[in-house]
C-alpha positions in Angstrom: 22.8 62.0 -0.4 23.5 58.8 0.9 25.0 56.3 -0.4 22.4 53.1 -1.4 24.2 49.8 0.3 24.4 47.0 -2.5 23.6 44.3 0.4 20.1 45.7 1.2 19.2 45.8 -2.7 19.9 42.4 -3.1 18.7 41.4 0.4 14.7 40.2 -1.0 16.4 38.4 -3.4 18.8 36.6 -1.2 15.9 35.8 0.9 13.7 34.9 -1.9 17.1 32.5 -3.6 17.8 31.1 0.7 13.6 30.4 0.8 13.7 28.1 -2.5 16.8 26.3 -1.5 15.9 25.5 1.8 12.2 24.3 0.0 14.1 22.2 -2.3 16.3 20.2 -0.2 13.1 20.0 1.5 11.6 18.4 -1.1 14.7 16.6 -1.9 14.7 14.9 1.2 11.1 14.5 0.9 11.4 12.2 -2.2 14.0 9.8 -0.3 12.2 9.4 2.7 8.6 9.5 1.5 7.4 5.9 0.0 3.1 6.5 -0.2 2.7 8.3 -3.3 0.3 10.6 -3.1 1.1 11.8 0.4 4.7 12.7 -1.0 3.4 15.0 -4.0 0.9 16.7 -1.2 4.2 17.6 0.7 5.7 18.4 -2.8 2.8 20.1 -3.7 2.6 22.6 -0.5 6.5 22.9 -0.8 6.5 24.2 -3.6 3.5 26.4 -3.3 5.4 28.2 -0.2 8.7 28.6 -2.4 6.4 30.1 -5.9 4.6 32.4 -3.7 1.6 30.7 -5.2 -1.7 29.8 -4.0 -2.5 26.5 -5.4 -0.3 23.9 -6.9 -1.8 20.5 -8.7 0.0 17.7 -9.9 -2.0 16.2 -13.1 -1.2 12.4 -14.4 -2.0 11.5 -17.9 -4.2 8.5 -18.2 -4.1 7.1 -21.4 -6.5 4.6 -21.5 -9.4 7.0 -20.7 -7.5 9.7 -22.5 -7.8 12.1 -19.8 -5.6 14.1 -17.0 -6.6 13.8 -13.4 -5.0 15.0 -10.1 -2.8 13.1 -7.7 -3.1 16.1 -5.9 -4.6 19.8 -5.9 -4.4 21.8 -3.0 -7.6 23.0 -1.6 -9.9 20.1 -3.6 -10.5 17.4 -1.5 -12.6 15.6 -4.5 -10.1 14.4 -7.8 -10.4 16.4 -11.0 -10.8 14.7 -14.3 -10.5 16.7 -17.4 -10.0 15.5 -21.1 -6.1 15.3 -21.7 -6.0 18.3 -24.3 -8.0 19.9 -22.3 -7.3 23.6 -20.4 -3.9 25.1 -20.1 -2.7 21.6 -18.2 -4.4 19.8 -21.4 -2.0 21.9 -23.8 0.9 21.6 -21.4 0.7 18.1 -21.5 -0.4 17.2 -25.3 2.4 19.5 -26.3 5.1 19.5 -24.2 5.6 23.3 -24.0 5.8 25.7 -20.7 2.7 27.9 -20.3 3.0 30.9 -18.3 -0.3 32.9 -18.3 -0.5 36.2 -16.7 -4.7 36.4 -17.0 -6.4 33.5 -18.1 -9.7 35.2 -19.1 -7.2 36.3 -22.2 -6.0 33.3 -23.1 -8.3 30.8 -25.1 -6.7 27.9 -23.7 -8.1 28.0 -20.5 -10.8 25.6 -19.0 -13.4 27.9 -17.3 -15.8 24.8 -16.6 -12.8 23.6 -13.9 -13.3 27.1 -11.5 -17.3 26.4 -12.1 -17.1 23.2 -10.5 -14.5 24.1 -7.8 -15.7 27.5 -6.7 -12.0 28.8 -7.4 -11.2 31.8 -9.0 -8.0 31.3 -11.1 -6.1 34.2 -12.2 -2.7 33.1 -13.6 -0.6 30.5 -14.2 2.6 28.7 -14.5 2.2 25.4 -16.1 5.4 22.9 -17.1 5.4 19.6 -18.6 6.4 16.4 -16.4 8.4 14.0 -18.3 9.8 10.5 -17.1 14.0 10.3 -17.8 12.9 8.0 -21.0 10.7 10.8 -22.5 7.3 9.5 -21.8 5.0 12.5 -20.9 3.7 11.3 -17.5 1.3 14.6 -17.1 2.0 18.4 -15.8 2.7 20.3 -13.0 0.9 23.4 -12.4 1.0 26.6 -10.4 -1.8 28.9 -9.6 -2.2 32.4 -8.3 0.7 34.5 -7.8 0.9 36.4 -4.9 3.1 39.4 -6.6 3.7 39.7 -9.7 3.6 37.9 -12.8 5.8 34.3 -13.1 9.2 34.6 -14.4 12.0 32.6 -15.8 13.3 31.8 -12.1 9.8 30.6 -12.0 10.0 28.0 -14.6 14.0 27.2 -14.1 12.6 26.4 -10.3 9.2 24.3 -11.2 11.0 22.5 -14.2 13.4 21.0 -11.4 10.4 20.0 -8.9 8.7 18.6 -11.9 11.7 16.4 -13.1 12.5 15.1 -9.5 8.7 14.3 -9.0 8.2 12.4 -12.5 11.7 10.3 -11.8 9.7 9.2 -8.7 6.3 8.6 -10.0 7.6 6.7 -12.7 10.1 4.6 -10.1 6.5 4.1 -8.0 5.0 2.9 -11.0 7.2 -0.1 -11.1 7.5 -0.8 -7.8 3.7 -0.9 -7.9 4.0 -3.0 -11.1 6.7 -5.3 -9.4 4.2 -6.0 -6.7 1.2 -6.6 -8.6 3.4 -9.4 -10.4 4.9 -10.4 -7.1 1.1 -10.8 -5.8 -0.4 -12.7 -8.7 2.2 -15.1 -8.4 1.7 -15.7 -4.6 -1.9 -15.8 -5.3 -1.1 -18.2 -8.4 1.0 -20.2 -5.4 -1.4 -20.1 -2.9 -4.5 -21.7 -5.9 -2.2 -24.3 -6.3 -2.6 -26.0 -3.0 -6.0 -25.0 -3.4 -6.9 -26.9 -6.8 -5.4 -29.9 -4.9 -8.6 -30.6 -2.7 -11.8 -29.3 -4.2 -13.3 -29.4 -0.3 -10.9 -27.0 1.1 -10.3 -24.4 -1.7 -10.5 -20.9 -0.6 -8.5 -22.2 3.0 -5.7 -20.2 2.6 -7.6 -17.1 1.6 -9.8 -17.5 4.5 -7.3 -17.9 6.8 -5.1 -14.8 5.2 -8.4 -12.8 6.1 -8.5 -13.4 9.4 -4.9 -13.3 9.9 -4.5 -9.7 8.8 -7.8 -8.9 10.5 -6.6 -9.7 13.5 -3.2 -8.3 12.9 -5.1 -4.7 12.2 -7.2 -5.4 15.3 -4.3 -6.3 17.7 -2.6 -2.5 15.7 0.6 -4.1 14.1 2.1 -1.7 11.8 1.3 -2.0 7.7 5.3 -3.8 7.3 4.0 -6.7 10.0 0.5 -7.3 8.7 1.8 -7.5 5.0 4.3 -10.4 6.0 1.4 -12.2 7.7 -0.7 -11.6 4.9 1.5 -13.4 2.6 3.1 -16.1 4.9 -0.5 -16.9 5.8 -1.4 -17.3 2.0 1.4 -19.3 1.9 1.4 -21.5 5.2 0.2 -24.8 3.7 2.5 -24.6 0.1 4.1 -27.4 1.4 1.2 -29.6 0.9 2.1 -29.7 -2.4 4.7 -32.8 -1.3 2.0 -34.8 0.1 0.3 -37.8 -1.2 -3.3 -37.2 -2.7 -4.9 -40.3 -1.0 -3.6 -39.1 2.6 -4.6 -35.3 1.5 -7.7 -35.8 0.2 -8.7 -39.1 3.0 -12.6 -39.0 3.0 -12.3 -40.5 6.7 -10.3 -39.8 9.8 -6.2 -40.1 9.8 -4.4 -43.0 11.2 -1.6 -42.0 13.6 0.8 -42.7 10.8 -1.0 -40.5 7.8 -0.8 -37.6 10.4 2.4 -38.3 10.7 2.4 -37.8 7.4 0.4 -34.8 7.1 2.6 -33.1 9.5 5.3 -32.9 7.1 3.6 -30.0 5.3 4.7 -28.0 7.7 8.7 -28.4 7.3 7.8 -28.8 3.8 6.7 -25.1 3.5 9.4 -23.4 5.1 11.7 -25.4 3.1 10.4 -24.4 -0.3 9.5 -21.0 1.0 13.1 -20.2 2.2 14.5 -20.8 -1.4 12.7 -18.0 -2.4 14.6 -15.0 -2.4 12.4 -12.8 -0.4 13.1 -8.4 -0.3 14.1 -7.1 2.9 10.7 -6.2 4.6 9.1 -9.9 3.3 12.2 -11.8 4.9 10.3 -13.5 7.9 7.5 -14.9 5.4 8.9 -18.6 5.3 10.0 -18.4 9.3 5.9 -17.0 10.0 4.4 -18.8 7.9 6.1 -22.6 9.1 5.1 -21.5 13.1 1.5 -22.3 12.5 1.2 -25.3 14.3 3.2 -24.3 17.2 1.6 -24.2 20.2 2.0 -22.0 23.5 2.6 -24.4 25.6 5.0 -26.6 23.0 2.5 -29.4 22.2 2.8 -28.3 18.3 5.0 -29.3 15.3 7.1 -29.4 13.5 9.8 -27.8 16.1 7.5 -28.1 19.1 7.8 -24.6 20.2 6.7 -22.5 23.1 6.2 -19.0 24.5 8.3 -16.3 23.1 10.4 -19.2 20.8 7.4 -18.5 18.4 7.2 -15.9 15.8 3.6 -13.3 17.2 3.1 -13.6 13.3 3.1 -17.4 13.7 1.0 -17.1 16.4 -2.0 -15.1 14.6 -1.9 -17.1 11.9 -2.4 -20.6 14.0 -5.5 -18.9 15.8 -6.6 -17.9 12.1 -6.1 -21.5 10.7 -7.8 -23.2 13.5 -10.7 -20.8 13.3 -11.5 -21.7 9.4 -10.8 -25.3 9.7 -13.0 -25.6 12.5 -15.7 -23.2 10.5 -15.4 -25.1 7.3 -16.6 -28.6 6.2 -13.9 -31.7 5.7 -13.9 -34.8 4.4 -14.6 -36.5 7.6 -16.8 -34.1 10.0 -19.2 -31.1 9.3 -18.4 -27.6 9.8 -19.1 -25.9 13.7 -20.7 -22.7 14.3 -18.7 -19.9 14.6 -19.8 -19.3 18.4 -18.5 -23.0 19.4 -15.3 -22.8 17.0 -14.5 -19.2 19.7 -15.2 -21.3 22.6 -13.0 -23.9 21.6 -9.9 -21.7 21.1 -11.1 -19.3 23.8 -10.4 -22.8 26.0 -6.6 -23.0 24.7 -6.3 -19.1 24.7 -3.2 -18.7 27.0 -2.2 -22.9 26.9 -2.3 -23.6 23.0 -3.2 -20.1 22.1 -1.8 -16.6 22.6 -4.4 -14.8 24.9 -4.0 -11.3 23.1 -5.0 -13.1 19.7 -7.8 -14.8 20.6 -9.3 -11.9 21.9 -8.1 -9.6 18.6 -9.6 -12.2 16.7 -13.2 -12.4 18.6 -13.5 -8.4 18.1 -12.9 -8.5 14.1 -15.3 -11.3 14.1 -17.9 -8.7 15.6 -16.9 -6.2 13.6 -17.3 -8.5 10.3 -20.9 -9.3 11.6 -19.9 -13.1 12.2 -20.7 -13.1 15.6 -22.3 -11.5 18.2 -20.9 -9.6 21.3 -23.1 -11.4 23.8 -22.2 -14.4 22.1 -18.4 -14.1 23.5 -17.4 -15.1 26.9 
């Protein structure tokens, strides 16, 4: 009889051990490289599902205000499923803490039958672990469906435990970043109203000019990291206005020489109080963008008189954007122009004053927003 080789007994198992390792760096490297949140936990998601042998995995948050658990992600529903937060085997998981491994689920009394009637999906075990943050907090559960062979086992657990705990250490980090942000906006919007409260006449400037910056920035394809630095340096752009005298500001009648003078201070004014701000990495250029738009093309602009390529691009979009509003928009000394004559105007200085490319993005998310008309563009 011949003798059974050790190697080939254990080979599945090797395989099986190699397959789960090789998905976990994957998902390791996954977490380090990945910053949208919800497309991460899809790739952590269908990771996982190829190392459990598993048809379905979903990744339920707990939402404490509505009391309820929904999914960041389920494979195979396209549509986010809300369920009360003690609800179903995920509901116990998550209220209690505890692992839930369920072999048939038309045996156990836990589970949620109204979730496969609204899906179409026929559940017939589960592997369900909690998802705690390092602190403790229960941020939801993590939840595998449908075995291929076999019922879940402590290998099982041991591995989903471990994807659970790396995915709630970065949820929770995403939280605060997205918390960080949301303070980091309100105060540049809190800024930005600043300037604005200054002159009754021109409030809501800056945010009009933001629009059409990052409009144009989309329409001309500059990538999210770009457009989010022009977002902010073109809320930004006329901060230093808040170093200017009220009676040259707010003038009801046209500048002398030496009030523009004046005026055109605001400029070096901004990036000045802009650059003492310690910007992140990715936001570093705001102050530089921001104080370019007044430059001009061909150098006739302020404060540095710039030209050509000396110009920041973002700089560039947001001085067709700012011409564009003030032109549109009513001042203490003239009436607002139409849209179609403010187009023609910087159409005129598109490839003197104006960068050609700009104009042009400009003019097409104009369309797009209704504002004008495509036979009413040159």
């Amino acid at each position: 009889m011949p003798t059974e080789n050790k190697n080939d007994v254990a080979a599945p198992f090797l395989g099986l051990a190699e397959k789960r390792l090789r998905n976990l760096v994957d998902i390791s490297r996954a977490f380090s490289e990945e910053v949208e949140l919800s497309a991460l936990l899809a790739l952590v998601a269908r990771r996982t599902s190829e190392a459990m042998g598993t048809e379905r995995t979903s990744v339920f948050l707990h939402d404490p205000e509505r009391r309820e658990l929904w999914t960041v992600v389920a494979e195979g529903e396209p549509r986010e499923i809300r369920m009360p937060e003690d609800a179903g085997i995920a509901g116990w998981v998550a209220t209690r803490g505890e692992v839930a491994v369920v072999s048939d689920v038309t045996r156990d009394p836990r589970w949620n039958k109204e979730i496969d009637r609204r899906t179409g999906y026929t559940t017939r075990n589960i592997l369900c672990v909690p998802m705690d943050d390092p602190g403790g907090e229960r941020l939801g559960a993590f939840q595998c469906l449908n075995r291929a062979e076999g019922n879940f086992t402590q290998d099982d657990v041991t591995f989903l435990q471990a994807i659970a705990s790396q995915a709630a250490v970065y949820i929770q980090n995403a939280r605060l970043l997205e918390a960080r942000k949301r303070m980091f906006d309100s105060l540049v919007d809190t800024l930005a109203e600043t300037i604005e409260s200054r002159d009754p006449l021109t409030a809501g400037h800056s945010r009009n000019v933001m629009a059409y910056a990052v409009g144009t920035a989309k329409k001309l394809g500059l990538p999210p990291e770009d457009v989010e630095v022009i977002r902010y340096a073109a809320l930004l752009h006329d901060y230093g206005k808040i170093g200017l005298p009220d009676d040259i500001l707010r003038k009801p009648t046209t500048l002398t020489p030496a009030e523009y003078e004046v005026i055109k201070k605001h400029v070096f004014y901004t990036q000045q109080i802009l650059a003492r701000i310690h910007f992140e990495e990715r936001l570093k250029e705001v102050p530089v963008v921001a104080a370019h738009h007044h430059e001009r093309l061909d150098g006739s602009g302020y404060p540095e008189a710039l030209a050509g390529d000396g110009i920041s691009f973002g700089g560039k979009i947001i001085a067709v954007a700012d011409v564009f509003d003030a032109m549109t928009s009513r001042r203490h000394y003239r009436g607002p122009m139409t849209v179609p004559q403010a187009v023609d105007v910087i159409t005129e200085g598109a490839g003197s004053q104006f960068d050609a490319e700009t104009v042009r993005a400009l003019k097409r998310f104009l369309i797009e927003e209704g504002r004008l008309e495509p036979d009413e563009v040159d």
